[in-house]
N, CA, C and O atoms as a printed pandas DataFrame, in Angstrom:
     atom_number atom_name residue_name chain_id  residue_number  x_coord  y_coord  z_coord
0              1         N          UNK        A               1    4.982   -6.409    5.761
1              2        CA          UNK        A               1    4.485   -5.261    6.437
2              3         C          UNK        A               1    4.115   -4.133    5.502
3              4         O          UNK        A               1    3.792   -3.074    6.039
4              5         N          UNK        A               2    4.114   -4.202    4.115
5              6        CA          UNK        A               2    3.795   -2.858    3.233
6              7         C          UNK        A               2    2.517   -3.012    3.534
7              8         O          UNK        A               2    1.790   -4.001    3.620
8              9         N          UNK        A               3    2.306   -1.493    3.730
9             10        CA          UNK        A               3    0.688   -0.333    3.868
10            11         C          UNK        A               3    0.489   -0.103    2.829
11            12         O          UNK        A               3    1.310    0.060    1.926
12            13         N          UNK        A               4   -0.783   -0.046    2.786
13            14        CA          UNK        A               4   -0.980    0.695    1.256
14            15         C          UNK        A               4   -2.796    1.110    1.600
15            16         O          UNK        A               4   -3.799    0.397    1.574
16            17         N          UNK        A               5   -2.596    2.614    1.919
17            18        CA          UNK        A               5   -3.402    3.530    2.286
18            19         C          UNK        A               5   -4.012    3.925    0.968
19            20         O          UNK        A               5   -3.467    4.530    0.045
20            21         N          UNK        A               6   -4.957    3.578    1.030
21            22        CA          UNK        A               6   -5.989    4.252   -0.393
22            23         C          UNK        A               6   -6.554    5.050   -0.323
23            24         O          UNK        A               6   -7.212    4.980    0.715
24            25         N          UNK        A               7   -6.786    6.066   -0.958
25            26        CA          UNK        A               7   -7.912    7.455   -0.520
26            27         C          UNK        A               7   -8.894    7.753   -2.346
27            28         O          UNK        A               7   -8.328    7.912   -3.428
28            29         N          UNK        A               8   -9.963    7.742   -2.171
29            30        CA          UNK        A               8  -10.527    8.132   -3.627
30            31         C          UNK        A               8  -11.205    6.846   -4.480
31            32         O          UNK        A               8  -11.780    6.894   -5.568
32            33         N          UNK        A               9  -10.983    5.855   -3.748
33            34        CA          UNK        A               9  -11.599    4.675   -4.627
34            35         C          UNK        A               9  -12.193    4.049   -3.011
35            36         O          UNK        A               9  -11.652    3.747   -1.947
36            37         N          UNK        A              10  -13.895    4.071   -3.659
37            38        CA          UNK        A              10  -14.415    3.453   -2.370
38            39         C          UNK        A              10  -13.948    1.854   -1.912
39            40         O          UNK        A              10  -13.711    1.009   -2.776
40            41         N          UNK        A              11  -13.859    1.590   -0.617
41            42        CA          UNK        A              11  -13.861    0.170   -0.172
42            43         C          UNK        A              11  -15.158   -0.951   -0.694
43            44         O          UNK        A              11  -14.708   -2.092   -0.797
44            45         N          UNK        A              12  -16.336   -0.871   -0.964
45            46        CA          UNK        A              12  -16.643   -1.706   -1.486
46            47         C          UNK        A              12  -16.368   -2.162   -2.740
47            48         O          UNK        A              12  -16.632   -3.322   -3.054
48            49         N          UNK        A              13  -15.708   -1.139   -3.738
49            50        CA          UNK        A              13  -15.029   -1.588   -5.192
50            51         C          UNK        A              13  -14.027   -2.201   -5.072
51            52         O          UNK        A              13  -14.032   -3.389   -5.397
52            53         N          UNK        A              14  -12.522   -1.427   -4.429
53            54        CA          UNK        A              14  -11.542   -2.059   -3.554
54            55         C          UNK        A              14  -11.652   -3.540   -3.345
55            56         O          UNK        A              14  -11.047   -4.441   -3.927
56            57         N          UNK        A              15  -12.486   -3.599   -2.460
57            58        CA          UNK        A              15  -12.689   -4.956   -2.116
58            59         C          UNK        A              15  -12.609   -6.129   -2.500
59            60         O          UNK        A              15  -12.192   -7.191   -2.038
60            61         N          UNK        A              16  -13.314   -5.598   -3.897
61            62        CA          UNK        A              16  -13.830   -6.496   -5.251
62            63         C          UNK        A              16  -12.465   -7.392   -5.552
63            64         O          UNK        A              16  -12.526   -8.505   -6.076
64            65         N          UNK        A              17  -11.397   -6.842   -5.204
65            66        CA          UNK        A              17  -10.072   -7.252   -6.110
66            67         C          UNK        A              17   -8.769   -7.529   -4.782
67            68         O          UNK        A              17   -7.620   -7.962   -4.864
68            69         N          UNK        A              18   -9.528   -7.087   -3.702
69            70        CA          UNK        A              18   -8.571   -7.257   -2.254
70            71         C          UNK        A              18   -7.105   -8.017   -2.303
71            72         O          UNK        A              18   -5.918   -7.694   -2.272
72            73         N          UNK        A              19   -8.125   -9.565   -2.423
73            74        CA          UNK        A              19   -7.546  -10.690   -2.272
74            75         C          UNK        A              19   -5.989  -10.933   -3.042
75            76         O          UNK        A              19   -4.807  -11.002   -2.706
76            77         N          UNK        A              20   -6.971  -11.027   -4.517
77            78        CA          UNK        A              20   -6.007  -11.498   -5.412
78            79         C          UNK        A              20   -5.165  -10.265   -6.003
79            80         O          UNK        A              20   -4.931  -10.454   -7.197
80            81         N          UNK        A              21   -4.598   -8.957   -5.475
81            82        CA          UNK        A              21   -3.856   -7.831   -5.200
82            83         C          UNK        A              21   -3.057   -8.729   -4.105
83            84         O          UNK        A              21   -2.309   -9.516   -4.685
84            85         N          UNK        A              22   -3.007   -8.825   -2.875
85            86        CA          UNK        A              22   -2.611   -9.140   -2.007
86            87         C          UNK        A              22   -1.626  -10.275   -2.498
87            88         O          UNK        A              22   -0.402  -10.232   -2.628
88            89         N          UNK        A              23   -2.512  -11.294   -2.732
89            90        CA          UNK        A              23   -1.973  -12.401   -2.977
90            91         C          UNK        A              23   -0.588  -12.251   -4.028
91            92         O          UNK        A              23    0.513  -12.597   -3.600
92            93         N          UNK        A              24   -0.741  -11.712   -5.420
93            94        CA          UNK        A              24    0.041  -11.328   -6.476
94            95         C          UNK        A              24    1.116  -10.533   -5.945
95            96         O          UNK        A              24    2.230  -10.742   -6.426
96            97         N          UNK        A              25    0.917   -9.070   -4.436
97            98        CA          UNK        A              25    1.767   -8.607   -3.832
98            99         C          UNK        A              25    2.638   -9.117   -2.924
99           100         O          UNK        A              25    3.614   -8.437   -2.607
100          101         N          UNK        A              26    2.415  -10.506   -2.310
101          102        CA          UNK        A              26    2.704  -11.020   -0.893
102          103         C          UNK        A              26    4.124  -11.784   -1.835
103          104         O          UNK        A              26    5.262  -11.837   -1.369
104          105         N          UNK        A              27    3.605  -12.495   -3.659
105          106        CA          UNK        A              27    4.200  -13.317   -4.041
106          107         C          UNK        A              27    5.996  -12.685   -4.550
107          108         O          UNK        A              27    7.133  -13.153   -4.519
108          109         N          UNK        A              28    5.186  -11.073   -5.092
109          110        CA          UNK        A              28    6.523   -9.986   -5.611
110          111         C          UNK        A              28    7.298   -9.854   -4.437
111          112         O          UNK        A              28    8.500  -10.102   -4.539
112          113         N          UNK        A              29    6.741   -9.432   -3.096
113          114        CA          UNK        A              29    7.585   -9.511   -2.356
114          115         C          UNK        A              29    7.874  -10.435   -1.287
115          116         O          UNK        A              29    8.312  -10.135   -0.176
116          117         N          UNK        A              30    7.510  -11.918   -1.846
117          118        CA          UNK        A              30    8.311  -12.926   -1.187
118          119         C          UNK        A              30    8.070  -13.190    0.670
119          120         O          UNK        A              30    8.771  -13.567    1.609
120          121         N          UNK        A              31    6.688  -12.744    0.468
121          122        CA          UNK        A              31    6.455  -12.773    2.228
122          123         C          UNK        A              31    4.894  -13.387    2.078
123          124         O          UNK        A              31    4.415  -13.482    0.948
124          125         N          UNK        A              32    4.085  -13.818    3.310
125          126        CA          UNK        A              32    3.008  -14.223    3.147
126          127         C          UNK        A              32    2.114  -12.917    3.007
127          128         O          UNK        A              32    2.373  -11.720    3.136
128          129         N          UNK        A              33    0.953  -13.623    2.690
129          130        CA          UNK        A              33    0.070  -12.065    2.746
130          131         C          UNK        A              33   -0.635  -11.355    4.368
131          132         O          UNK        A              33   -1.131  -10.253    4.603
132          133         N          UNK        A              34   -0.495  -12.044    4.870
133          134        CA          UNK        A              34   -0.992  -11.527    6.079
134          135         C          UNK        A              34    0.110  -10.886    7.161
135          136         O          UNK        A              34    0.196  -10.930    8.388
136          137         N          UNK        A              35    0.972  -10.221    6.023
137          138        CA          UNK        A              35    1.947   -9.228    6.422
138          139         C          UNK        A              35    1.671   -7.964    5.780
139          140         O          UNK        A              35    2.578   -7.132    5.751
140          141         N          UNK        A              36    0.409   -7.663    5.196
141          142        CA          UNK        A              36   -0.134   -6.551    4.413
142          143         C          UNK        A              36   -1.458   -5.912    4.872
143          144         O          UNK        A              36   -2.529   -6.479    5.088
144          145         N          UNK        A              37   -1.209   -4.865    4.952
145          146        CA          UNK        A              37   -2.130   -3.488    5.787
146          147         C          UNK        A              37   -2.863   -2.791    4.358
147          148         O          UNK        A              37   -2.342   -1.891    3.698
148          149         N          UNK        A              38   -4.496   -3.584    3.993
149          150        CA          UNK        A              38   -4.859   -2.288    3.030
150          151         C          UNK        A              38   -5.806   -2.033    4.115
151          152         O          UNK        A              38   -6.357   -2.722    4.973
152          153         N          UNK        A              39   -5.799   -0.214    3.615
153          154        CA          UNK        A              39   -6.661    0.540    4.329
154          155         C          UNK        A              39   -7.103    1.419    3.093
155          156         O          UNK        A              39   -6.430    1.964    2.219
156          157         N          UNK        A              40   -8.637    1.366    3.347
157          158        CA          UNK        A              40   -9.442    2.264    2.089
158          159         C          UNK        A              40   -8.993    3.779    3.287
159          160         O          UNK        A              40   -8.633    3.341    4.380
160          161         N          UNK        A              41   -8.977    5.054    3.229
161          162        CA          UNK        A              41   -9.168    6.522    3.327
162          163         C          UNK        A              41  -10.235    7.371    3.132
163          164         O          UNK        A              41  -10.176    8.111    2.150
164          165         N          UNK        A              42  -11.668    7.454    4.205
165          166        CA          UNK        A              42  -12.324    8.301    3.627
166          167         C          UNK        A              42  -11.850    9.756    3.704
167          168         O          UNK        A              42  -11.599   10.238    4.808
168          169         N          UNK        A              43  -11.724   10.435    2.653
169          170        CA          UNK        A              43  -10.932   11.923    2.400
170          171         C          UNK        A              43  -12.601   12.468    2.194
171          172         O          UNK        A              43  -13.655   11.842    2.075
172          173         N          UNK        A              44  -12.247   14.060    2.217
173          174        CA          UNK        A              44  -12.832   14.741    1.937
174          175         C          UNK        A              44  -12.452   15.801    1.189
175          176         O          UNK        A              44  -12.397   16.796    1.911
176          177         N          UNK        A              45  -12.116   16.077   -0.120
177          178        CA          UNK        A              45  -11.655   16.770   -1.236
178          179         C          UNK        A              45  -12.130   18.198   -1.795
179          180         O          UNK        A              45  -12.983   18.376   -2.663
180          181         N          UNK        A              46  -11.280   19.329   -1.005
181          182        CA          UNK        A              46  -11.873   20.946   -1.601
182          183         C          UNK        A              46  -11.483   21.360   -2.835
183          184         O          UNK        A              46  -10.293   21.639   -2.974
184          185         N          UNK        A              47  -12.170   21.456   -3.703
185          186        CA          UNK        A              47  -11.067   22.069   -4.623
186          187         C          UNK        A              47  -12.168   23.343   -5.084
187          188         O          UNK        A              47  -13.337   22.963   -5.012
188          189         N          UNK        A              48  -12.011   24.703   -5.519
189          190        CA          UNK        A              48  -12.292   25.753   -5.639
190          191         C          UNK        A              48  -13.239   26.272   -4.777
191          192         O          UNK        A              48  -14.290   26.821   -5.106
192          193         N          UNK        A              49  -12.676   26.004   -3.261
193          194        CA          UNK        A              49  -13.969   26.171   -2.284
194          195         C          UNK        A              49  -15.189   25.222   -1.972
195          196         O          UNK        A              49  -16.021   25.383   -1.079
196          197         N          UNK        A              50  -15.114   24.079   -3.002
197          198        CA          UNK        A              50  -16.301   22.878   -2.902
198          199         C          UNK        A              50  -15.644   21.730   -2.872
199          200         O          UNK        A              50  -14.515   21.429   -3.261
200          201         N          UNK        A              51  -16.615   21.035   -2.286
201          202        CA          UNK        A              51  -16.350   19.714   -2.207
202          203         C          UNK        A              51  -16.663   18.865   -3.406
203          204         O          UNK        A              51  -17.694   18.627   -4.034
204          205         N          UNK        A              52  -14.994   18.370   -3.531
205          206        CA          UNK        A              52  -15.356   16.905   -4.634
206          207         C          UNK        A              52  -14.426   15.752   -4.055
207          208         O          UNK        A              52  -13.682   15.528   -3.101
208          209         N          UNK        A              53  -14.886   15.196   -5.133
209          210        CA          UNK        A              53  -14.723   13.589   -5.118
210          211         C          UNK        A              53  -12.838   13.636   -4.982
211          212         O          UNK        A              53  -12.184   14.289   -5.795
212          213         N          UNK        A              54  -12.159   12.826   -3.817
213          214        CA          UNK        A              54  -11.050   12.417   -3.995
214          215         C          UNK        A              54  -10.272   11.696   -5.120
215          216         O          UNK        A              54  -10.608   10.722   -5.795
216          217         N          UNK        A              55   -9.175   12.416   -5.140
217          218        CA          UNK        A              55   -8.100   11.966   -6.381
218          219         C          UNK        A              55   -7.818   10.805   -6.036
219          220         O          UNK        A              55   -7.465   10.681   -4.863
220          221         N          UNK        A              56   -7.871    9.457   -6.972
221          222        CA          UNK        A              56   -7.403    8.203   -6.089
222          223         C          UNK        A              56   -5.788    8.212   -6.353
223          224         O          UNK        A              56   -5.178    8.568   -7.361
224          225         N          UNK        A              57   -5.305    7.706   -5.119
225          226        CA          UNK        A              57   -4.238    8.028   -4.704
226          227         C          UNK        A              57   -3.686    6.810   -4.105
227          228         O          UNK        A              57   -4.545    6.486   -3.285
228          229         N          UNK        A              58   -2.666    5.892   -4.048
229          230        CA          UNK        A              58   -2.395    5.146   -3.300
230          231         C          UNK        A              58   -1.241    4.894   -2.484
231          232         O          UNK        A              58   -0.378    4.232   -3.062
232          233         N          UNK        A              59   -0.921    5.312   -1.029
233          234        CA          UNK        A              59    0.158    5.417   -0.636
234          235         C          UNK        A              59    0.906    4.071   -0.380
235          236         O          UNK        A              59    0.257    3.088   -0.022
236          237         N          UNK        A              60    2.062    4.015   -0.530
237          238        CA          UNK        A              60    2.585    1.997    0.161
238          239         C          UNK        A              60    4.001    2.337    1.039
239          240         O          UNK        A              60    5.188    2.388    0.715
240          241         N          UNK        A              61    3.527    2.470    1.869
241          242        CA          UNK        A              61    4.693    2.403    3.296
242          243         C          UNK        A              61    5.145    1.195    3.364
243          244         O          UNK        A              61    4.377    0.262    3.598
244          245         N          UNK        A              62    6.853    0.958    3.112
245          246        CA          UNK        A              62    7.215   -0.265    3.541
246          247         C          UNK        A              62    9.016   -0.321    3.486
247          248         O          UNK        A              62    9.706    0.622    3.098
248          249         N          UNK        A              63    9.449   -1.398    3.877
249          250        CA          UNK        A              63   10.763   -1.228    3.877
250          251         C          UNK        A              63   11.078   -1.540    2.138
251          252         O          UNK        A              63   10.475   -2.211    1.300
252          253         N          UNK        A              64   12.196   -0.781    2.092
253          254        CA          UNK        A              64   12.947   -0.544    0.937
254          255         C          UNK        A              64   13.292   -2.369    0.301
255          256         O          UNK        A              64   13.814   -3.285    0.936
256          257         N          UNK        A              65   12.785   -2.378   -1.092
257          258        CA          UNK        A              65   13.138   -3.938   -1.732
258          259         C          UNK        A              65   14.051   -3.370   -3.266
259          260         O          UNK        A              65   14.516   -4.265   -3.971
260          261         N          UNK        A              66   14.173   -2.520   -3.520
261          262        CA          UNK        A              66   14.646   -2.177   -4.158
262          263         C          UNK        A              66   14.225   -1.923   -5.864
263          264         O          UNK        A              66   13.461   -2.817   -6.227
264          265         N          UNK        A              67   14.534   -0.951   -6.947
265          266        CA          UNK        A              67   13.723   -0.850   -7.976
266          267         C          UNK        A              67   12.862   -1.693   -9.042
267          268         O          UNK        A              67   11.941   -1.474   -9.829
268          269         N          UNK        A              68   13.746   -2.887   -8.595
269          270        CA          UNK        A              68   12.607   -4.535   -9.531
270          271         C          UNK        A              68   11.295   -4.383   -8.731
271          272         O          UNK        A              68   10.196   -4.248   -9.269
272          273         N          UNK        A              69   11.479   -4.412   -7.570
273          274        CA          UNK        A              69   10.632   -5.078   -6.809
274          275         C          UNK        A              69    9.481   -4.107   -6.985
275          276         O          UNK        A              69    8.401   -4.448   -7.467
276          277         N          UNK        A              70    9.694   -3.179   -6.671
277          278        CA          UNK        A              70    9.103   -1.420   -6.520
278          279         C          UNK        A              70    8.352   -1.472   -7.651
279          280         O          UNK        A              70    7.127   -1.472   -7.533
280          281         N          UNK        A              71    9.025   -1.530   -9.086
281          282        CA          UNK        A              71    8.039   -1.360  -10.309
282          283         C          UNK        A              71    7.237   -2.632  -10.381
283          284         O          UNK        A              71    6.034   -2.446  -10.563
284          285         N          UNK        A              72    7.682   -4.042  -10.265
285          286        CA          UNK        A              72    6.580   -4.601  -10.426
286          287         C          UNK        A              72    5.042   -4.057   -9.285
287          288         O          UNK        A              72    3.896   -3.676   -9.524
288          289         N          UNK        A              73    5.875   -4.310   -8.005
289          290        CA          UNK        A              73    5.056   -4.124   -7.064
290          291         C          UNK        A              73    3.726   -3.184   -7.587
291          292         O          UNK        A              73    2.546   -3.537   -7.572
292          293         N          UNK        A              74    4.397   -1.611   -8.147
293          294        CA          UNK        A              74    3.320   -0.823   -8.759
294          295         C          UNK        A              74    2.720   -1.490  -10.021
295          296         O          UNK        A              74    1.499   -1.385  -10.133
296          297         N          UNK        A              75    3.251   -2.021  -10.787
297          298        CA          UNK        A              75    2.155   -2.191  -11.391
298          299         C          UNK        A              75    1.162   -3.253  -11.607
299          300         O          UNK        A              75    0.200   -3.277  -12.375
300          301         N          UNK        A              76    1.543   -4.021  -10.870
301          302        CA          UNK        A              76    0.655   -5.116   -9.986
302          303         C          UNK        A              76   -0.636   -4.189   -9.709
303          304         O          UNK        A              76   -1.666   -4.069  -10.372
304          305         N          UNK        A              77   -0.134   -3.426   -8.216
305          306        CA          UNK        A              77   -1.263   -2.596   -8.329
306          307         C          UNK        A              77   -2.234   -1.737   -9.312
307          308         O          UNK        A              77   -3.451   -1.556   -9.318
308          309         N          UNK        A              78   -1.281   -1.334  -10.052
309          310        CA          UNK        A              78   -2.010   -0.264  -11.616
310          311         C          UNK        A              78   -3.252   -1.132  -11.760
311          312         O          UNK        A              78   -4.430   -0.817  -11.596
312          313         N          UNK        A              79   -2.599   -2.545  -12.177
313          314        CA          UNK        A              79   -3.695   -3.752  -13.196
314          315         C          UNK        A              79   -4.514   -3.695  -12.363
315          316         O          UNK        A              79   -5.531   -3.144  -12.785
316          317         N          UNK        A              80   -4.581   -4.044  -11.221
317          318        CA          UNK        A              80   -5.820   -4.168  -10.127
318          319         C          UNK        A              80   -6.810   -3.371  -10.314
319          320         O          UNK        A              80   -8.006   -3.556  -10.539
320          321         N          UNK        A              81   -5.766   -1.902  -10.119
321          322        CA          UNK        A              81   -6.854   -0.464  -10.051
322          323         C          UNK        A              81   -7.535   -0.449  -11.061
323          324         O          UNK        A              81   -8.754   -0.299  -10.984
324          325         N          UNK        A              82   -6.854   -0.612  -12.310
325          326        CA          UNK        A              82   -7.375   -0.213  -13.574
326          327         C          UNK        A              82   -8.711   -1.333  -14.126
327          328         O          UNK        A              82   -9.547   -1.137  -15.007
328          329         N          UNK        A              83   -8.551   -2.313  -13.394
329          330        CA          UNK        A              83   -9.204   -3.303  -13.620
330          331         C          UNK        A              83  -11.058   -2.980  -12.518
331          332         O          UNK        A              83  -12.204   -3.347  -12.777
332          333         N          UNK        A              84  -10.762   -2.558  -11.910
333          334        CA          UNK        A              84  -11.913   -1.805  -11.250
334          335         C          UNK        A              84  -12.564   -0.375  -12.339
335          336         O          UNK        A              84  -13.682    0.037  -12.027
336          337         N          UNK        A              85  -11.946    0.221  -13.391
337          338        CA          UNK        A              85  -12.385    0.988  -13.643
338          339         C          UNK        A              85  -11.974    2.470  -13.528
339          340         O          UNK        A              85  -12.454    3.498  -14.007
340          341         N          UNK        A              86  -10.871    2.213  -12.692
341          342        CA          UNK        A              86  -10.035    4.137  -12.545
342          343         C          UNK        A              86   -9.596    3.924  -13.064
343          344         O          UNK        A              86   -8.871    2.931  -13.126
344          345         N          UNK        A              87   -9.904    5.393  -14.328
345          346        CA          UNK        A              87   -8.909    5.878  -15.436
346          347         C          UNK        A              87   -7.888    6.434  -15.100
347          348         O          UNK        A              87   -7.076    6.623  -16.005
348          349         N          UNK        A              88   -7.538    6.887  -13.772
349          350        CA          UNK        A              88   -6.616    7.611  -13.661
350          351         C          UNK        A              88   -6.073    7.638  -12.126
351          352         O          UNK        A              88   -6.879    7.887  -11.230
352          353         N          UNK        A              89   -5.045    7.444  -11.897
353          354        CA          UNK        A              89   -4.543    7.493  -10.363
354          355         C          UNK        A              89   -3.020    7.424  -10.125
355          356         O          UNK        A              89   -2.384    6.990  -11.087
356          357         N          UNK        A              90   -2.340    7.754   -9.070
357          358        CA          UNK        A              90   -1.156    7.942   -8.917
358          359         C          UNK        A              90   -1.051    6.819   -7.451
359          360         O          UNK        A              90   -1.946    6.449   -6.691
360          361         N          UNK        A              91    0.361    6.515   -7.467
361          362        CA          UNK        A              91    0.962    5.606   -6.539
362          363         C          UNK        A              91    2.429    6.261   -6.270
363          364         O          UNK        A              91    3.128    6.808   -7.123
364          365         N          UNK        A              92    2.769    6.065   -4.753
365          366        CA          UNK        A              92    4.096    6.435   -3.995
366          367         C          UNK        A              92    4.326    5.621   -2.870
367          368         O          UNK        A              92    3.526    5.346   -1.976
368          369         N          UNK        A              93    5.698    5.199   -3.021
369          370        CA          UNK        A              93    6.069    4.867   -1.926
370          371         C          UNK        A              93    6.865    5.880   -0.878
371          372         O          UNK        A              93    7.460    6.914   -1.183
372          373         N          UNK        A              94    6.741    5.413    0.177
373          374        CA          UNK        A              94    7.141    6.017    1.414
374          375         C          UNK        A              94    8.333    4.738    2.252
375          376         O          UNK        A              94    7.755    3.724    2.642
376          377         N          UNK        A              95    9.224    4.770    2.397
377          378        CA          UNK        A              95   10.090    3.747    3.055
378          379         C          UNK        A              95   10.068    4.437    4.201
379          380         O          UNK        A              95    9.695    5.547    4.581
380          381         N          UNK        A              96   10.568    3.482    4.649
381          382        CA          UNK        A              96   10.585    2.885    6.777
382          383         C          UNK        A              96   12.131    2.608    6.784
383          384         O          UNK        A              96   12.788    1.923    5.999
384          385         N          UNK        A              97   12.447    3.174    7.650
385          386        CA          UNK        A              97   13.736    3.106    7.625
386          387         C          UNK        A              97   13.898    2.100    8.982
387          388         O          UNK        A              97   13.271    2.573    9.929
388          389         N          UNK        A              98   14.534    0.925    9.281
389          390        CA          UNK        A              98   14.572    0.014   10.300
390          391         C          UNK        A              98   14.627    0.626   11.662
391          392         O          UNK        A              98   13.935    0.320   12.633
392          393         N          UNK        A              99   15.653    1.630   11.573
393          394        CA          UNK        A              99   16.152    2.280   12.911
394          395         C          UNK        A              99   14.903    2.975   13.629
395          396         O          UNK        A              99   14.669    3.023   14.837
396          397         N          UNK        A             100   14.155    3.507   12.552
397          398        CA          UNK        A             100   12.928    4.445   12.607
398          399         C          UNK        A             100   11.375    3.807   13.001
399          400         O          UNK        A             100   10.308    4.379   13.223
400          401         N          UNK        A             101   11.654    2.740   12.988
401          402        CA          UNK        A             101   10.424    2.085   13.214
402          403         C          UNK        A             101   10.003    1.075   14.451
403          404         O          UNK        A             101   10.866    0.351   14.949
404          405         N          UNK        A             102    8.887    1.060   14.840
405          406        CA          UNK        A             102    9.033   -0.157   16.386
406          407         C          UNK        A             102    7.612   -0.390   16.083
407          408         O          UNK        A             102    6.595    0.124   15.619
408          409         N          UNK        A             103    8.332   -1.918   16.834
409          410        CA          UNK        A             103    6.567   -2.507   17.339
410          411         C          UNK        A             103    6.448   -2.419   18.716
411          412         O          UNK        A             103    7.292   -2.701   19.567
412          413         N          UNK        A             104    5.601   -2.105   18.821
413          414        CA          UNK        A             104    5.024   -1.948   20.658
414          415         C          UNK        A             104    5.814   -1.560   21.577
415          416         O          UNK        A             104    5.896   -1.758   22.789
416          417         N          UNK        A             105    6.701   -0.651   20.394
417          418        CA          UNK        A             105    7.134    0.456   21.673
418          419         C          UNK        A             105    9.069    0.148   21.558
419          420         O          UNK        A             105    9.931    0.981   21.838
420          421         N          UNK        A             106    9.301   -1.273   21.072
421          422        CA          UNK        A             106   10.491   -1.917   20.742
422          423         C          UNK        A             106   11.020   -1.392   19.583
423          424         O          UNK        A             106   10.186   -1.069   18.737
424          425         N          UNK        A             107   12.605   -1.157   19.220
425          426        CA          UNK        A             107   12.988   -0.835   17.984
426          427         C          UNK        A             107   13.006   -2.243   17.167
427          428         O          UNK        A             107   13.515   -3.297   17.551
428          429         N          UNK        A             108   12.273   -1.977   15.854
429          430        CA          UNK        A             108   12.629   -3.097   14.727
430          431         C          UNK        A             108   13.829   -4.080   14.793
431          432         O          UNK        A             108   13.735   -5.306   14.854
432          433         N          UNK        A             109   15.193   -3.206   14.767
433          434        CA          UNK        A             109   16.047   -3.567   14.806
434          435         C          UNK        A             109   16.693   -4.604   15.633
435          436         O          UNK        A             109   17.732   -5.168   15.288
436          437         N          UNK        A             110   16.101   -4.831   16.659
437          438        CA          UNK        A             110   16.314   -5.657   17.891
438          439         C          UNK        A             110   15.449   -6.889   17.436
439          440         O          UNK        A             110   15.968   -8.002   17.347
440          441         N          UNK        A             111   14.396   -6.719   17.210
441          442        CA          UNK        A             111   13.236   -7.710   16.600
442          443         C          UNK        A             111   13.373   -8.451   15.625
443          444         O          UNK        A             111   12.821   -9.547   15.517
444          445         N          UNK        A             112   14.248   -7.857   14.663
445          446        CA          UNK        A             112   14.831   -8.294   13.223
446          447         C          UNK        A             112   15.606   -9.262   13.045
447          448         O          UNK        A             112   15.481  -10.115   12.166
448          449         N          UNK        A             113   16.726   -9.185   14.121
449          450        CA          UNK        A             113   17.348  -10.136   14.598
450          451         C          UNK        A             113   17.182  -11.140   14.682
451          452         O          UNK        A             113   17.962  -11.891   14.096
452          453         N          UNK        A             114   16.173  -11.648   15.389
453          454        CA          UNK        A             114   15.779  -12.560   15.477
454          455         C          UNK        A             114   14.535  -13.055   14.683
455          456         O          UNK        A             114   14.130  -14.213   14.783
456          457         N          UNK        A             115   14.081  -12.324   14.064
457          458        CA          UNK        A             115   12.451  -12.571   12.998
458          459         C          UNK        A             115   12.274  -11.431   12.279
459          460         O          UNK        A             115   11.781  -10.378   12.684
460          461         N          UNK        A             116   12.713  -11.689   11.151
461          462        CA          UNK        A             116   12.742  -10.472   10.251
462          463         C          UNK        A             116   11.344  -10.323   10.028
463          464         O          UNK        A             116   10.582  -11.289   10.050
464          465         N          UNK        A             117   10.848   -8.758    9.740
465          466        CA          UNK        A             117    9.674   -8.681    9.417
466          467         C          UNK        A             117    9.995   -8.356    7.595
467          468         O          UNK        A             117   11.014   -8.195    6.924
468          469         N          UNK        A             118    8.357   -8.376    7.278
469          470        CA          UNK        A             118    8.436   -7.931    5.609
470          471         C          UNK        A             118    7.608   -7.343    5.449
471          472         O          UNK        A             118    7.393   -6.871    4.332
């Protein structure tokens, strides 16, 4: 289930490298890949009163795997990014806390039980 919200690097570059990101991510964290949410972000970026180009930025919402997992995980991503050509970008995670989260309205926790998500 890790998100990973992109803002600042267009989706057709993105794209370029989707797959085999995914794939390399699904393997670090031990789940298939079609438990993974990328979403490109079109932003719109003010900075001194004008509009520029978004800072690429990459957010990854997901449950907590702990600091191995976390650094490879990022820099899995880095190679990807960097491999497209951004010189420069930042990455954060955001954790989901089980209690805090539902599908369709259901708490995780009940769901988990019986079919853990990832």
């Amino acid at each position: 289930m890790p998100h990973l919200l992109v803002r600042g690097i267009p989706a057709d570059r993105l794209k370029t490298v989707a797959k085999p990101l995914v794939a390399e991510l699904a393997s670090i964290c031990s789940c298939g890949t079609d438990n993974f949410m990328l979403e490109c972000l079109l932003t719109t970026s003010i900075v001194d009163g004008e509009i520029a180009a978004s800072y690429p930025f990459i957010e990854v919402g997901w449950f907590e795997r702990g600091q191995e997992t976390r650094d490879r995980f990022a820099r899995a991503v880095a190679d990807h990014v960097q491999a497209l050509g951004v010189p420069e970008f930042e990455i954060a995670f955001r954790v989901y806390e089980e209690r805090s989260y539902y599908v369709n309205g259901e708490p995780i926790v009940s769901i988990s039980q019986s079919s853990p998500l990832n």
